[in-house]
SENU-509875 format. One record per residue: residue number from 1; z, y, x of N, C-alpha, C, O in turn. Coordinates in nm, 2 decimals. Layout:
<bamis>
{resi:NUM	nz:Z	ny:Y	nx:X	caz:Z	cay:Y	cax:X	cz:Z	cy:Y	cx:X	oz:Z	oy:Y	ox:X};
...
</bamis>
This chain:
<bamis>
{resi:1	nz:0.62	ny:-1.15	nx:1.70	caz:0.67	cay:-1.11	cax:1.56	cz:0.61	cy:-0.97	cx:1.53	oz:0.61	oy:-0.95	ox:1.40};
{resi:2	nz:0.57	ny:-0.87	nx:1.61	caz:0.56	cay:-0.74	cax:1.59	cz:0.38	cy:-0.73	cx:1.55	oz:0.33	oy:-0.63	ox:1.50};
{resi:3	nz:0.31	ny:-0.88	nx:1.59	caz:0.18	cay:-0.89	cax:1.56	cz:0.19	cy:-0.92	cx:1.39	oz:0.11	oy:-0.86	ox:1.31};
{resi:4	nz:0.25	ny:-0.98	nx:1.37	caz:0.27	cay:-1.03	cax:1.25	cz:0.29	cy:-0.95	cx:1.12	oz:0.24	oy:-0.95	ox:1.01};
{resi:5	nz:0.43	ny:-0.85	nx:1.22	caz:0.46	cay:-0.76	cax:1.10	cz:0.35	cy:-0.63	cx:1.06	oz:0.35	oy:-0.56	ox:0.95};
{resi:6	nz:0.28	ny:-0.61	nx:1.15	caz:0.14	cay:-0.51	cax:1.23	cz:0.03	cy:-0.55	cx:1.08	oz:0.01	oy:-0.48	ox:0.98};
{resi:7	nz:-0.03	ny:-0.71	nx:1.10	caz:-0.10	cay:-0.79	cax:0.99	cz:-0.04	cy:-0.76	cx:0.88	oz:-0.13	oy:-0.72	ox:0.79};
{resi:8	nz:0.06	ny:-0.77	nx:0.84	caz:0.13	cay:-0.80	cax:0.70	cz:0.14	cy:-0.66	cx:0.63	oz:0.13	oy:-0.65	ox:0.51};
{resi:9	nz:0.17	ny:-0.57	nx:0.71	caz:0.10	cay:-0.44	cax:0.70	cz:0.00	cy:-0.37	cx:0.60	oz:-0.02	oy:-0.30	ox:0.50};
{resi:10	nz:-0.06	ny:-0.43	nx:0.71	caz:-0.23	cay:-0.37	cax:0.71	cz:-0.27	cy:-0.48	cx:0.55	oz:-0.34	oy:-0.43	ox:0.47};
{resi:11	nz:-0.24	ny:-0.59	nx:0.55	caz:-0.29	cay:-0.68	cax:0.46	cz:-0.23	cy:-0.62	cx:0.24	oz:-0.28	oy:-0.62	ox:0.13};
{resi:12	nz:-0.10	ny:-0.58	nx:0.30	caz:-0.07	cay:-0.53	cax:0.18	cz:-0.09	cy:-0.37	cx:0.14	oz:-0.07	oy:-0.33	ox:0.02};
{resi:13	nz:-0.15	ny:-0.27	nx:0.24	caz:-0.21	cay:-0.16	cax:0.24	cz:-0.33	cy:-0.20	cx:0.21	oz:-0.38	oy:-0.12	ox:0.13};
{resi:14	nz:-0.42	ny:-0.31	nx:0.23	caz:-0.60	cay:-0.32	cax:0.20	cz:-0.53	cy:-0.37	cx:0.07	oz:-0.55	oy:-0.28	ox:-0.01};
{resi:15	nz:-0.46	ny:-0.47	nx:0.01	caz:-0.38	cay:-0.49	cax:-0.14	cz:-0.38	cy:-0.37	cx:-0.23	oz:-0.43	oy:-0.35	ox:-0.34};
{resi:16	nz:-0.30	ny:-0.30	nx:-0.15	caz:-0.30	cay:-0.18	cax:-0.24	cz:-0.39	cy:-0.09	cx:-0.32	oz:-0.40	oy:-0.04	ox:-0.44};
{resi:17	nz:-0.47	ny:-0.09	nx:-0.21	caz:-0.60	cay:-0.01	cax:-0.18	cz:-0.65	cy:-0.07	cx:-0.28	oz:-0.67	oy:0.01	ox:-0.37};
{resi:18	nz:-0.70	ny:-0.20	nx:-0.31	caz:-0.78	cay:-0.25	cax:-0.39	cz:-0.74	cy:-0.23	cx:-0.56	oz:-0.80	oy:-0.22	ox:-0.67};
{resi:19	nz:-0.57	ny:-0.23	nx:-0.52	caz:-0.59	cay:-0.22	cax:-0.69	cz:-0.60	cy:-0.06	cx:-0.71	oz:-0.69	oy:-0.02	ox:-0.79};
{resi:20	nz:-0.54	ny:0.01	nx:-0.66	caz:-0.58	cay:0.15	cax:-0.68	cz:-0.71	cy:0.20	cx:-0.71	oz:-0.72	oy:0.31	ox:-0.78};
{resi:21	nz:-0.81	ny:0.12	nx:-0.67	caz:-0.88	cay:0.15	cax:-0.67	cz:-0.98	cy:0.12	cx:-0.82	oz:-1.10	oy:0.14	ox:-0.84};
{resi:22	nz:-0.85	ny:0.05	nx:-0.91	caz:-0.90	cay:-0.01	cax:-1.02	cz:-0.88	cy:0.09	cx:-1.12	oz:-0.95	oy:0.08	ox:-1.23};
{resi:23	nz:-0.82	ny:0.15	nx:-1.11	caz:-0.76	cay:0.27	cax:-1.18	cz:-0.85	cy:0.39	cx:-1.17	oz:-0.92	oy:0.41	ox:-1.07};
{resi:24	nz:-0.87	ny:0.51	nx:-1.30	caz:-0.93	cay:0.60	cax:-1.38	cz:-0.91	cy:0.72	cx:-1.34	oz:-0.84	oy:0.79	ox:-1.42};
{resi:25	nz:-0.94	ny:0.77	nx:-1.22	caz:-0.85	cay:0.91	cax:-1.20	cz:-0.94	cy:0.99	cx:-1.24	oz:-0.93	oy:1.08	ox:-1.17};
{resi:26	nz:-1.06	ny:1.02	nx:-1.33	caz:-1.14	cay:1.13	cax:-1.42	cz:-1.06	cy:1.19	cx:-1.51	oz:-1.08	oy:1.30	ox:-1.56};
{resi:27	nz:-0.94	ny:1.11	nx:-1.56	caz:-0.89	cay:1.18	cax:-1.66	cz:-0.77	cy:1.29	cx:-1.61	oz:-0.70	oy:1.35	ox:-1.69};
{resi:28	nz:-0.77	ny:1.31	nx:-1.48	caz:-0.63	cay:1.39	cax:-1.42	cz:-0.70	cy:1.47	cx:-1.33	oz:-0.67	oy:1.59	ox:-1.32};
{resi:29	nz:-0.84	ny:1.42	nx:-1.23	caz:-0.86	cay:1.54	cax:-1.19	cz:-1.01	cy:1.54	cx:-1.23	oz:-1.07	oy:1.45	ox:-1.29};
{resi:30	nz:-1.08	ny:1.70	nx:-1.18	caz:-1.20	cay:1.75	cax:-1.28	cz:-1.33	cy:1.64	cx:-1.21	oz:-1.32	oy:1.57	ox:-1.11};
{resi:31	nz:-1.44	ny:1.65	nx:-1.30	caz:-1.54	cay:1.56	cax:-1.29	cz:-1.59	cy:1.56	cx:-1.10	oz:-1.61	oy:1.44	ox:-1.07};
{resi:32	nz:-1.62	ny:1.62	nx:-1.01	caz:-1.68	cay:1.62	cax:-0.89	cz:-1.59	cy:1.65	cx:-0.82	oz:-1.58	oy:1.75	ox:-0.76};
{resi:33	nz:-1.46	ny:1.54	nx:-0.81	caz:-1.38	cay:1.57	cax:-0.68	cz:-1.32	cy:1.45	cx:-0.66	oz:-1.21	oy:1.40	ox:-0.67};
{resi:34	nz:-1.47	ny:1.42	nx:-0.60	caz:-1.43	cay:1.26	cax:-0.50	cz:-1.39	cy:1.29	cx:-0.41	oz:-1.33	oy:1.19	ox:-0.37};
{resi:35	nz:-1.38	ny:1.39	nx:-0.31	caz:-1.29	cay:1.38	cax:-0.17	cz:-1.20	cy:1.40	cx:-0.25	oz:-1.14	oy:1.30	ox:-0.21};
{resi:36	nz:-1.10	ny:1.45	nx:-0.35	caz:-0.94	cay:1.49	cax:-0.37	cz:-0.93	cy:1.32	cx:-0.39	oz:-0.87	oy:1.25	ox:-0.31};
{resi:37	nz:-0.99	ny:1.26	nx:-0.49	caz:-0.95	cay:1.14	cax:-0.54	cz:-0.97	cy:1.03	cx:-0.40	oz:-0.87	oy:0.95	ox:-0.39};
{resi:38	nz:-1.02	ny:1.02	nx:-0.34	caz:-1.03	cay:0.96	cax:-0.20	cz:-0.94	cy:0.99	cx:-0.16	oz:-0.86	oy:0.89	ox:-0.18};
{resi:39	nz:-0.86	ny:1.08	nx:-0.09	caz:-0.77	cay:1.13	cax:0.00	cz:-0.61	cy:1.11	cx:-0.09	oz:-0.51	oy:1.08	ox:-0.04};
{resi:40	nz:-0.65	ny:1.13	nx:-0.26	caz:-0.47	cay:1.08	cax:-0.32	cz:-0.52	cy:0.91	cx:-0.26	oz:-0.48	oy:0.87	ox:-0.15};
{resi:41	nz:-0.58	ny:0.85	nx:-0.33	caz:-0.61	cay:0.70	cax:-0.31	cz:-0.59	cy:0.67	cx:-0.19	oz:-0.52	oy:0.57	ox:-0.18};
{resi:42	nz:-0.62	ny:0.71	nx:-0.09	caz:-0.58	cay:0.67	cax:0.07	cz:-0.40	cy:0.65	cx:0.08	oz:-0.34	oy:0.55	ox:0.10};
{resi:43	nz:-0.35	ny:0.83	nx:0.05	caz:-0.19	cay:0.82	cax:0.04	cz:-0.14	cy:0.76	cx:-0.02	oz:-0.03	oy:0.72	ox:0.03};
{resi:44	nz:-0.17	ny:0.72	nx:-0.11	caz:-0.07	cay:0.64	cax:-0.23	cz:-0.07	cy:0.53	cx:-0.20	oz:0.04	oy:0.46	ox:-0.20};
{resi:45	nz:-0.19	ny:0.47	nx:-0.16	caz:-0.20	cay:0.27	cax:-0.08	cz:-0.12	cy:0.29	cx:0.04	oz:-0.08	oy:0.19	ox:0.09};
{resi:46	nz:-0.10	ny:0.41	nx:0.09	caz:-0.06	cay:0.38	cax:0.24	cz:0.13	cy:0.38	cx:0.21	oz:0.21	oy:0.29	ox:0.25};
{resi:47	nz:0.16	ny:0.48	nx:0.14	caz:0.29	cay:0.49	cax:0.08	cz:0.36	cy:0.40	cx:-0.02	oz:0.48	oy:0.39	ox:-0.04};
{resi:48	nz:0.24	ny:0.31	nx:-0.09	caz:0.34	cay:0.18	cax:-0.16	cz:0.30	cy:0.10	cx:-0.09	oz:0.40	oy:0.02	ox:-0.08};
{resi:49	nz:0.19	ny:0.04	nx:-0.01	caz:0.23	cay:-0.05	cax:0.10	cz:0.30	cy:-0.08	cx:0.17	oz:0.33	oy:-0.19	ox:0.20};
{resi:50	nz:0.35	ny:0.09	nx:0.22	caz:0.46	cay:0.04	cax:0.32	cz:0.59	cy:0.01	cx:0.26	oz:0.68	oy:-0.06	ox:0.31};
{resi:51	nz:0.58	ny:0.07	nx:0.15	caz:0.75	cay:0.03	cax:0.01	cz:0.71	cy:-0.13	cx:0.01	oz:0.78	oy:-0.20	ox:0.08};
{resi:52	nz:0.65	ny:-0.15	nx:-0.03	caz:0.62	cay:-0.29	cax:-0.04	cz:0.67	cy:-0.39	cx:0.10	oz:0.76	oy:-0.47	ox:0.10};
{resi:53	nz:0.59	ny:-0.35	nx:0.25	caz:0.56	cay:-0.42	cax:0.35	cz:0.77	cy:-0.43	cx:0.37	oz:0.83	oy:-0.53	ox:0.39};
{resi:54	nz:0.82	ny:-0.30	nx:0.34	caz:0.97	cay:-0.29	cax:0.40	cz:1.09	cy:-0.39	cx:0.27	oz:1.20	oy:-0.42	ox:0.27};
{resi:55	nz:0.96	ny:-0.39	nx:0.18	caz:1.04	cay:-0.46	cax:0.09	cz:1.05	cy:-0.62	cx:0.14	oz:1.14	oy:-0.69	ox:0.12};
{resi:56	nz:0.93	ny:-0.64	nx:0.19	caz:0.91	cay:-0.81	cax:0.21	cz:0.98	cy:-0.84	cx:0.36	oz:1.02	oy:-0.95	ox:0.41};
{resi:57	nz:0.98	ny:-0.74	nx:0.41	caz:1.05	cay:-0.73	cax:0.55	cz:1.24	cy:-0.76	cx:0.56	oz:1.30	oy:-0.83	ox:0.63};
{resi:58	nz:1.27	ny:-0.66	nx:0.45	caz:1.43	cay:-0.69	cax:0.46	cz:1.46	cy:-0.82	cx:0.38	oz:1.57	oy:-0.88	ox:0.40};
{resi:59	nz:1.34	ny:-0.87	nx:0.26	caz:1.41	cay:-0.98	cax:0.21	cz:1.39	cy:-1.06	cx:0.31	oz:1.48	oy:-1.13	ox:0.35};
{resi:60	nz:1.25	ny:-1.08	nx:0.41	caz:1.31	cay:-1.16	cax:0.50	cz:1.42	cy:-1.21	cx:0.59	oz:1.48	oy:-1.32	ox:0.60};
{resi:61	nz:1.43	ny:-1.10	nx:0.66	caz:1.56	cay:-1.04	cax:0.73	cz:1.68	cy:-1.08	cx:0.70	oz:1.78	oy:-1.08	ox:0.76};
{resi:62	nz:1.66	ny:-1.11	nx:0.59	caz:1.78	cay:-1.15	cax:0.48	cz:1.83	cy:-1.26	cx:0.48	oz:1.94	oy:-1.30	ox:0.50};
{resi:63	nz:1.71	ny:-1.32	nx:0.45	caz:1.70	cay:-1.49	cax:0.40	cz:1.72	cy:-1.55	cx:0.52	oz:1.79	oy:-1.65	ox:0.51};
{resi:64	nz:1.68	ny:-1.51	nx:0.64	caz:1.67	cay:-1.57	cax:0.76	cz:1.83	cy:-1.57	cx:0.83	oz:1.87	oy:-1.66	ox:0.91};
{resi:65	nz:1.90	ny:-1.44	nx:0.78	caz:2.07	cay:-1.44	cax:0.81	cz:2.17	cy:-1.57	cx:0.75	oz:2.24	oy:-1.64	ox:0.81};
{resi:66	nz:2.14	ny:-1.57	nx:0.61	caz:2.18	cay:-1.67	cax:0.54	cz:2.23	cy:-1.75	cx:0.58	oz:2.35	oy:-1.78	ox:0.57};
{resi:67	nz:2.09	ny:-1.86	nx:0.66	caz:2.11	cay:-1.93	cax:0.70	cz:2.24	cy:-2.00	cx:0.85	oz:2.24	oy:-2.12	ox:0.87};
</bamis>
């Protein structure tokens, strides 16, 4: 189970990552600062991923008591 939750992880952090990545950060920081914008983009996928990963986690946890 710990492999699983390890994948599901990582799968919704590369998720994140991609859409983040969809988004315009020229307008908030100045024109040549691709390492700052790389390094927020890194944090922010790693920090709603895991909001995400603990979100899909306890509804499981959940559903699974229920029963």
């Amino acid at each position: 189970m710990n492999y699983l939750k390890l994948t599901v992880l990582f799968v919704i952090i590369l998720a994140v990552n991609k859409c983040l990545l969809k988004l315009d950060y020229t307008k908030i920081f100045k024109k040549n600062s691709v390492k700052e914008i790389f390094f927020i983009n890194m944090i922010l996928s790693v920090i709603i991923g895991y909001l995400f990963y603990q979100a899909i986690i306890l509804i499981y946890e959940l559903s699974t008591n229920l029963v």
